[in-house]
C-alpha positions in Angstrom: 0.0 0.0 0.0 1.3 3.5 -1.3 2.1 6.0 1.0 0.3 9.1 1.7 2.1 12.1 -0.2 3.2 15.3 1.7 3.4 15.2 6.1 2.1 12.4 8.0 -0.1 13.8 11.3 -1.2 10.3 12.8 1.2 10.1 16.0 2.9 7.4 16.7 1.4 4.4 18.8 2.2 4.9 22.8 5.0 2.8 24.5 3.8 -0.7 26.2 3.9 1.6 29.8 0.8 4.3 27.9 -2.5 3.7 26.4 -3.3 0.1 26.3 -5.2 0.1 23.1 -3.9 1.0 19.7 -4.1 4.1 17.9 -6.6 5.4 15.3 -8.3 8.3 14.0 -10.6 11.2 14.1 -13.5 13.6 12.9 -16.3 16.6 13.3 -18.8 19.4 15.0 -19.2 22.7 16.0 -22.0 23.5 13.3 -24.1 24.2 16.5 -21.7 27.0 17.4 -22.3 28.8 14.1 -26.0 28.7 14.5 -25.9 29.8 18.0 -23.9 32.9 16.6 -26.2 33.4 13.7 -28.9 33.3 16.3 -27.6 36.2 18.1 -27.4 38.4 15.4 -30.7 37.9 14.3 -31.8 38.7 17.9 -29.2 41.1 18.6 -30.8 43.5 15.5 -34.2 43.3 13.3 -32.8 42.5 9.7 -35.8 44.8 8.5 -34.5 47.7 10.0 -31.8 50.0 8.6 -30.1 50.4 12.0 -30.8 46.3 11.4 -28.7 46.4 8.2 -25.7 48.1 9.4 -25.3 45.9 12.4 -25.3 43.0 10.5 -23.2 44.0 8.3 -20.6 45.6 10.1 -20.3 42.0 11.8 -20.5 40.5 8.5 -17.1 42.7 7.5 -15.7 41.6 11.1 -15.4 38.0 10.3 -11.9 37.1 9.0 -11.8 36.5 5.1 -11.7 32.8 4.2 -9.4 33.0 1.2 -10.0 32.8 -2.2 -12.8 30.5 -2.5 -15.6 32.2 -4.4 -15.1 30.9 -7.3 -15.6 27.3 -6.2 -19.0 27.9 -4.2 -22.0 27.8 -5.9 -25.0 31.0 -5.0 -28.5 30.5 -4.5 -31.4 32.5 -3.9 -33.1 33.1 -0.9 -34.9 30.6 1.2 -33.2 27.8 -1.1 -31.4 25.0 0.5 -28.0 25.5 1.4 -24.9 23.1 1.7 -22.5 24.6 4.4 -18.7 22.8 4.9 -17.8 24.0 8.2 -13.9 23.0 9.5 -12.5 22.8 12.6 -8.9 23.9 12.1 -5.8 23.1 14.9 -3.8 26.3 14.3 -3.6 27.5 17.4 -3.9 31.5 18.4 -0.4 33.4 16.9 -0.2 30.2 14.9 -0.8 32.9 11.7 2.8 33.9 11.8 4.1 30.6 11.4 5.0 28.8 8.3 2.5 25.5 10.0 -0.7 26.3 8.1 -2.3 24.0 10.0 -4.4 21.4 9.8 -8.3 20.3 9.3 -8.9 18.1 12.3 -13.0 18.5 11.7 -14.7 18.5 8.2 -18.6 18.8 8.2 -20.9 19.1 5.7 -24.4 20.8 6.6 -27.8 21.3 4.6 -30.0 23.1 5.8 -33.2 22.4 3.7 -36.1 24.6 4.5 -38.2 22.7 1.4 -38.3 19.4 3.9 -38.1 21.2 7.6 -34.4 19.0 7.9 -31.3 19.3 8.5 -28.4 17.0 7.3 -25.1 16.4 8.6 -22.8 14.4 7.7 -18.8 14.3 8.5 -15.7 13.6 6.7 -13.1 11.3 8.0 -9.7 13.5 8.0 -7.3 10.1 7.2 -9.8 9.3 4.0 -8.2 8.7 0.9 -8.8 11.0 -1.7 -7.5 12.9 -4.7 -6.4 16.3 -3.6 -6.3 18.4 -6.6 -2.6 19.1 -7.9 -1.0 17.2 -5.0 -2.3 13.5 -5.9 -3.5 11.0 -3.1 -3.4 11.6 0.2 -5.1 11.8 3.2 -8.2 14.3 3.3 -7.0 16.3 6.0 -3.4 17.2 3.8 -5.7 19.3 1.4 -6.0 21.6 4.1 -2.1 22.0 4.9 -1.4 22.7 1.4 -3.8 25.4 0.3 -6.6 25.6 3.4 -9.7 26.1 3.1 -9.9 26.4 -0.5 -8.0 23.2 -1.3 -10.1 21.5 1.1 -13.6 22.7 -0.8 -12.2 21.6 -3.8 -11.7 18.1 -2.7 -14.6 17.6 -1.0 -16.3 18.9 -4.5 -14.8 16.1 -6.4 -15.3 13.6 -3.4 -19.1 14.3 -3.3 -19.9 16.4 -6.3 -22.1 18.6 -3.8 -22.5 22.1 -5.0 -21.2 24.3 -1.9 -22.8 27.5 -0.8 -20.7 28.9 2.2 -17.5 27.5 4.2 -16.5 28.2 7.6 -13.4 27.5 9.3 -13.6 28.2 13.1 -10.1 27.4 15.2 -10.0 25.4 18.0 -9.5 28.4 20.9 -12.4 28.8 19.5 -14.4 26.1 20.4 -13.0 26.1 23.6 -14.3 29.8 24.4 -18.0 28.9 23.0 -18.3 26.4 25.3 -17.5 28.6 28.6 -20.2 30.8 26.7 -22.6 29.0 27.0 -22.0 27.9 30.4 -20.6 24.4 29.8 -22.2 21.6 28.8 -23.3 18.5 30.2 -21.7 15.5 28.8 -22.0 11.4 29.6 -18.4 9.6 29.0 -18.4 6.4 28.3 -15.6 5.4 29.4 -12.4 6.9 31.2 -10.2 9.2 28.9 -6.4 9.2 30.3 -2.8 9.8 29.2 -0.1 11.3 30.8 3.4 12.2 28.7 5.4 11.9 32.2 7.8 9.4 31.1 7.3 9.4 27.3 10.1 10.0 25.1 9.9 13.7 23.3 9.0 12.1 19.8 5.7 9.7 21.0 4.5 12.1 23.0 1.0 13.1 22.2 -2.0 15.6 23.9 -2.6 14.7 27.5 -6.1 14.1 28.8 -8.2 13.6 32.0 -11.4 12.6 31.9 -13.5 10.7 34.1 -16.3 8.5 33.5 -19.7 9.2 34.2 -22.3 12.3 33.6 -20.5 15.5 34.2 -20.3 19.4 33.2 -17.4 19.9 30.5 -15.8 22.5 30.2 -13.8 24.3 27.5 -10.0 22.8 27.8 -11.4 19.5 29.3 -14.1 19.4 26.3 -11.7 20.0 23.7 -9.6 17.4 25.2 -12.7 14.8 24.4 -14.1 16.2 21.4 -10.8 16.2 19.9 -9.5 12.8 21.2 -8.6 10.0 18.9 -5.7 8.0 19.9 -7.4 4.6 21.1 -10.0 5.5 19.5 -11.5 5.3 15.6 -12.4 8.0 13.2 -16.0 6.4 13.7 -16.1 6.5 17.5 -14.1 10.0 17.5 -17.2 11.4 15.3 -19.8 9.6 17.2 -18.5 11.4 20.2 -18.5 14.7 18.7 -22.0 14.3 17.7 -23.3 13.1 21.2 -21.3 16.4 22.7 -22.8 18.6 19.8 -26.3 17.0 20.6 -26.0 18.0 24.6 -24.7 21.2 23.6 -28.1 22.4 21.7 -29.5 21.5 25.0 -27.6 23.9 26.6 -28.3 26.7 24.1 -31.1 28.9 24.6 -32.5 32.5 22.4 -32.6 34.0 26.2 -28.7 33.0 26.6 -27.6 34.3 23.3 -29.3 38.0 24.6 -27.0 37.8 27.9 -24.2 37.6 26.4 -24.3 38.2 22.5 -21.4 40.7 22.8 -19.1 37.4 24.0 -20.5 35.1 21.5 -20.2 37.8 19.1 -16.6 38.2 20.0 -15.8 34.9 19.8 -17.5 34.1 16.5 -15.7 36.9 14.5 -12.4 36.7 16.4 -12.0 32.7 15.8 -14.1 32.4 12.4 -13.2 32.7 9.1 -15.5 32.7 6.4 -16.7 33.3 2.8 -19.1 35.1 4.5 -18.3 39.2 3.5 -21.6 41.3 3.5 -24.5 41.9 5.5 -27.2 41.0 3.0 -25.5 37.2 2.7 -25.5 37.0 6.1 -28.8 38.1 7.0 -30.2 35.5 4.1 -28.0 32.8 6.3 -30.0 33.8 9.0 -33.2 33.7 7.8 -32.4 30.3 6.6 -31.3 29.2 9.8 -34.4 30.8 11.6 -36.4 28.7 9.3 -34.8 25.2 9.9 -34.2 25.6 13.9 -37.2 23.5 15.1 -36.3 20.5 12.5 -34.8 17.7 12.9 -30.9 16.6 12.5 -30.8 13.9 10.2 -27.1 11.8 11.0 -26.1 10.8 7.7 -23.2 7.9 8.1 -20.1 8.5 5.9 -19.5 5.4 4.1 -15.8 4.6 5.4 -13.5 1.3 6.2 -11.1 1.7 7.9 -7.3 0.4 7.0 -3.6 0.4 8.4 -2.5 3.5 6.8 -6.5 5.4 5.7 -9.8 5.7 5.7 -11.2 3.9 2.3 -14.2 4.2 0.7 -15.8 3.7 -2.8 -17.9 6.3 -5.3 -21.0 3.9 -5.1 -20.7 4.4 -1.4 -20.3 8.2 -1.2 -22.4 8.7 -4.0 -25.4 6.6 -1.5 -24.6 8.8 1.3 -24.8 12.1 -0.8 -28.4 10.9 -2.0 -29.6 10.0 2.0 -27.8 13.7 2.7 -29.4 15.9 -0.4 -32.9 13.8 0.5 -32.8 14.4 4.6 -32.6 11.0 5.0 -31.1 9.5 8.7 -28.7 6.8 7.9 -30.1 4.7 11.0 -28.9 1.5 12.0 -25.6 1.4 14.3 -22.8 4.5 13.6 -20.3 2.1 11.9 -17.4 -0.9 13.1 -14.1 -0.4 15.0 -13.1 -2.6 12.1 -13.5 -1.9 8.1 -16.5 -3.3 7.2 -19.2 -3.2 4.8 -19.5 -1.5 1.5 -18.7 -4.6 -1.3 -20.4 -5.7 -3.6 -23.5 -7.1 -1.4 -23.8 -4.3 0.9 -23.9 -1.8 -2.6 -27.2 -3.7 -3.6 -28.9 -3.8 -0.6 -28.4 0.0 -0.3 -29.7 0.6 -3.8 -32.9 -1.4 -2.7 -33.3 0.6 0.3 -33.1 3.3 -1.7 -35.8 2.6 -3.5 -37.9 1.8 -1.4 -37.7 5.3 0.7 -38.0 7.4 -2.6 -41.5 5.3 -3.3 -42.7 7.5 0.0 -41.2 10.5 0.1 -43.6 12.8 -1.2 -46.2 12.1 1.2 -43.5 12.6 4.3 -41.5 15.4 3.5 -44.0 18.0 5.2 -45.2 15.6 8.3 -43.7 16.0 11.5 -41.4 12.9 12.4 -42.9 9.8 13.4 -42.7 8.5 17.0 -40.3 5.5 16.6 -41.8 2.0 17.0 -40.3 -0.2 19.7 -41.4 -3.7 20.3 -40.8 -5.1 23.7 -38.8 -8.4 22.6 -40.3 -11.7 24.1 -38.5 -12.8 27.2 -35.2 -14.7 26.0 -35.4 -13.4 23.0 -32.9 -10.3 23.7 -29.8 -12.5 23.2 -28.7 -11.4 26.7 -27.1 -13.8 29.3 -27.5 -14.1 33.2 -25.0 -11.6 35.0 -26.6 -11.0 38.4 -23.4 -12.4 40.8 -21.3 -9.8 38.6 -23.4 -6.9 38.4 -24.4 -7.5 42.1 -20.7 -7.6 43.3 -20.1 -4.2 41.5 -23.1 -3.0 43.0 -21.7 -3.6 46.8 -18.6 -1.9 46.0 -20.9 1.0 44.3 -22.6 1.3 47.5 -19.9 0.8 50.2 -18.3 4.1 48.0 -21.8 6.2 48.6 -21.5 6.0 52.0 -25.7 6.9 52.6 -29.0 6.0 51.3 -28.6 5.6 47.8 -29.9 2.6 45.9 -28.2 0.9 43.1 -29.1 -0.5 40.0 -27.6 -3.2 38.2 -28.0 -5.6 35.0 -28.6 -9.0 35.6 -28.4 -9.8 32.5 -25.9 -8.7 29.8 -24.9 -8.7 26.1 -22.7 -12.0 25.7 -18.8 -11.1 25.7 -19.8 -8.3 28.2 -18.1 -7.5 31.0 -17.5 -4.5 33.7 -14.3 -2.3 33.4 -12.3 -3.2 36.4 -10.0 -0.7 38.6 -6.5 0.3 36.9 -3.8 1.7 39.2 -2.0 2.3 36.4 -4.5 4.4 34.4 -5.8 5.8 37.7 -9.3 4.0 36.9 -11.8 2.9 39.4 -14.6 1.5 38.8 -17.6 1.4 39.6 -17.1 5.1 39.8 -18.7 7.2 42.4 -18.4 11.3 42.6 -20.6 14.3 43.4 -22.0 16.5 40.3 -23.6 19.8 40.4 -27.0 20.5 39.1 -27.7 23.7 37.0 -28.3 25.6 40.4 -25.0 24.7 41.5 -26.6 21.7 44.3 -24.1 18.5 44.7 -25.4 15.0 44.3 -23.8 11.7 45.0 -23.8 9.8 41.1 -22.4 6.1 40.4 -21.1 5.1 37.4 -20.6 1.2 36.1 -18.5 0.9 32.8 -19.1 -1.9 30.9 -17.5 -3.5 27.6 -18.6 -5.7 25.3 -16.0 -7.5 23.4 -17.2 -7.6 19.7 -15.3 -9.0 16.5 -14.5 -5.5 15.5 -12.9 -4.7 19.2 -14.3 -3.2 22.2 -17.3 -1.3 22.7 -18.2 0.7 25.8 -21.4 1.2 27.4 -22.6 2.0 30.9 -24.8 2.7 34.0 -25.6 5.7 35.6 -27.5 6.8 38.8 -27.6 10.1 40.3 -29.3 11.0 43.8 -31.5 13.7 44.4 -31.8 14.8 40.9 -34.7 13.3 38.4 -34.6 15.8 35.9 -31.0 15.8 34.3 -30.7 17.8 30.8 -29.5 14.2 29.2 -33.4 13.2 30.1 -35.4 16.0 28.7 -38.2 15.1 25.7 -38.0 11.3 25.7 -38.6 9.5 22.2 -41.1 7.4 24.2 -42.2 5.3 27.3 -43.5 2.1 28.1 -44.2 0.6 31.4 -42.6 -2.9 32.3 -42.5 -4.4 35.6 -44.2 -1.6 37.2 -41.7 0.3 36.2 -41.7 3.1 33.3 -39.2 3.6 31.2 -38.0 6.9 29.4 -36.4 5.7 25.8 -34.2 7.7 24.2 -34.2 6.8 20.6 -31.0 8.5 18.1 -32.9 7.9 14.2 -33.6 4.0 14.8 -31.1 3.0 17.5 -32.2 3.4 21.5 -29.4 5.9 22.7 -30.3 5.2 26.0 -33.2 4.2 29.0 -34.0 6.1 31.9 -36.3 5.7 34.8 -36.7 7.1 38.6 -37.2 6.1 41.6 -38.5 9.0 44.0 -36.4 11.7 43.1 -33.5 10.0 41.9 -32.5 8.9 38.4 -31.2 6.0 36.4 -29.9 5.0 33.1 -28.4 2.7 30.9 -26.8 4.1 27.5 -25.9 2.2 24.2 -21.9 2.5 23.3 -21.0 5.1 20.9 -21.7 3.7 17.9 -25.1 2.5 19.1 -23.5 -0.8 18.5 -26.1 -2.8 20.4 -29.2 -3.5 19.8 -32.9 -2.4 21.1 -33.8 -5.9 21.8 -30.5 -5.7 24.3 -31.0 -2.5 26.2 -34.9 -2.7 26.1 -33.7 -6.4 27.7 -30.8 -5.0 30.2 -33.4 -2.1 31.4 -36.3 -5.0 32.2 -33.6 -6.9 33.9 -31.9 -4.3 36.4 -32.5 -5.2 40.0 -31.8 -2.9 42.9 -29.2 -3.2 46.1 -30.4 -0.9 49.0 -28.8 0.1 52.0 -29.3 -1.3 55.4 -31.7 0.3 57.8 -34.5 2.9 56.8 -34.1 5.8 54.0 -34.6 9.3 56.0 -37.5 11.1 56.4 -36.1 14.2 54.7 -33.6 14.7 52.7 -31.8 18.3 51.5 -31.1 18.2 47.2 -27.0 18.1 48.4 -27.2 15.0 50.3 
């Protein structure tokens, strides 16, 4: 297998004494920062209004210039659909004096399709191989270091043969400041994030991260340390991540927020943006557009990618399926993708031609309907695939509660996916488990949570997945608007459905809360976590619970 032409940017795998997985690759986001920043101009000044005008504009003329790239987007008219490729650049701030030009770490395309009330997105792998114009192959992200922004519209041109309206590249200081913005966001890790350089020899050292398990505020450094984060991890799971922390971040954005502080976000957005972006009329069109998509929903469109030793492969009929789901606001649905390359020969080509036939037979009638509640069938006991794991899940639910030290009940599995197992304590990695700490609510109140980490040990590698309780708080932003509940065992359980996979199930008991959550990649399936939800049993403390109770305790 040939080489990649021009600088290599994959580090180098970790000594035996680091990471204990292998190393990978990475991916997307930050589309929801633009909007938020679109937002605020629209609120900060009435685009009918000449004072309107100005305003806009003279924030229009304070975004950076992209570069030469108007020749290679395409314009529309008003209240058209729009393709945006927003990039998340790593040149860091001074970074412009340098001879390093950076590099695209994050490539997303957006559509924005007022016509179908949808919006697509759909993300680029940066280690794909493709044709960079004038440079040969290479890996995707290599456009970017030899021409920037421009080079990297190009390619994705002759990658997808979308016509783009707008590009946006927004810096990585960037991202960090939007999210202390906005207040932070709340995020659920799968899995503990760690690596320390101490030790490491100059030339494998790579970015150093800290990151518990468990539901948690993120903040900016610490969230760009796990958006960003891809060296045990894939280019699949990296995106999947981004798009779970992009997903709780809309949570955290409100029209009332953008008010408060429009002058920061305003600041942010023109000091860390560049863009194609260079009058106030084009940007108040933008907005309208925006304005006219916000309640709709975000349709996940799965690049087509395998993954191999050296890059990310994929095929035309593959990309060319994956354009048609994006251009058509179309969800990809099923799981997010393998660890391992998998899954776009000859047999998976036809079967994705078929499917696409049969959506297209449809689409007229459901392009103006509001989207369907998804259907979920409570499999038939033993029918789940799942195999008994009380004396496990028990035994991590006596250490859970021996850590809590009060009246907290815990929740456990007794039955699990096969090849499933919890994540046991690493000195080494600094990782206990099960996990127990205190988060803060939105009104700053402590609660005692637990976390259990579980893996299942699939033929494409290792796929995290977990269980969360949190005392003393039922209404956690991850549980607002539930897809749907059903009751089972006298029990009723919130699920959380992401297109056709269940993200996660919640339920309560008084005014604590409980969940399980499907790996990144929503690997398993519904029959498993409909089955591991209907099978959790509960360890109490000994004696009574008290009478009363404050929110901290």
């Amino acid at each position: 297998m040939s080489e990649p032409l021009g600088p290599g940017w994959a580090p180098k795998k970790p000594p035996p004494s680091g990471d204990p997985e292998p190393p990978p690759k990475p991916r997307r986001f930050w589309w929801r920062f633009l909007l938020a920043a679109v937002l605020i101009v629209g609120v900060s000044a009435a685009a009918t209004s000449a004072a309107g005008i100005l305003y806009v504009d003279s924030i229009a003329h304070d975004i950076r210039p992209i570069g030469p790239v108007q020749r290679y987007l395409k314009t529309v008219e008003g209240g058209e659909p729009q393709n945006i490729l927003i990039l998340g650049s790593d040149k860091r701030a001074g970074a412009e004096f340098a001879e390093d030009k950076g590099r695209s770490d994050t490539a997303i395309l957006v559509r924005l399709d007022p016509e179908k009330n949808s919006i697509s997105v759909m993300s680029i792998p940066r280690d794909l191989k493709v044709e960079i114009p004038g440079h040969g192959t290479g890996k995707f992200n290599e456009a970017y270091f030899y021409g920037g922004p421009p080079l990297t519209l190009r390619t994705v041109r002759n990658l997808t043969g979308l016509p783009i309206n707008h590009v946006v590249n927004i810096d990585f200081l960037g991202f960090a400041q939007a999210v202390y913005a906005i207040g932070c966001v709340y995020t659920d890790v799968d899995r503990r994030y760690y690596h320390s350089n101490e030790g490491v020899p100059p030339s494998e050292q790579y970015a150093e991260i800290n990151v518990k398990p468990g539901y948690q505020l993120m903040c900016g450094k610490k969230a760009l340390q796990y958006v960003r984060y891809r060296h045990t991890d894939t280019d699949l799971v990296r995106s999947a991540r981004q798009q779970d922390f992009l997903s709780a971040a809309r949570q955290r954005v409100s029209v009332k927020d953008l008010v408060v502080n429009r002058e920061e976000m305003l600041d942010i957005f023109t000091r860390y943006t560049s863009s194609d972006i260079e009058d106030g009329s084009t940007l108040i069109e933008l907005l309208k557009l925006f304005l006219s998509v916000r309640n709709a929903p975000i349709k996940e469109v799965h690049f087509p990618a395998e993954l191999g030793p050296s890059f990310v492969y994929t095929t035309k009929a593959a990309v060319d399926d994956a354009v048609r789901q994006f251009l058509g606001g179309e969800a990809s649905g099923g799981s997010r993708g393998k660890l391992e390359g998998r899954g776009f020969g000859k047999k998976a080509k036809r079967g994705g031609k078929k499917k696409a036939k049969k959506k297209r037979k449809g689409k007229a009638v459901r392009t103006r309907r509001a989207a369907p509640k998804p259907k979920i069938k409570l499999p038939d006991r033993g029918s789940d695939g799942l195999v008994p794991a009380r004396e496990a899940g028990e035994a991590e639910a006596k250490i859970a509660l021996r850590r809590a030290k009060g009246w907290f009940p815990i929740y456990y599995p007794t039955r699990l996916p096969p090849n499933a197992r919890y994540v046991e304590s690493n000195p080494y990695l600094k990782v206990v488990d099960p996990y127990v700490y205190r988060i803060k609510d939105e009104s700053g109140k402590r609660h005692l949570a637990y976390r259990m980490v579980l893996v299942a040990e699939m033929p494409d590698g290792p796929h995290y997945f977990g269980v969360q309780g949190i005392r003393g708080w039922p209404d956690p932003p991850i549980l607002e608007s539930p897809s749907l509940t059903k009751k089972v065992k006298g029990r009723e359980l919130e699920i959380f459905v992401d297109d056709d996979r269940i993200k996660l199930i919640a339920w309560r008991r008084g005014e604590n809360s409980y969940w399980i959550t499907n790996d990144l990649l929503r690997s398993l399936t519904n029959d498993q976590m409909i089955g591991m939800a209907r099978s959790v049993a509960v360890l109490l403390p000994k004696g009574k619970p008290p009478k009363r109770r404050s929110a901290e305790e």
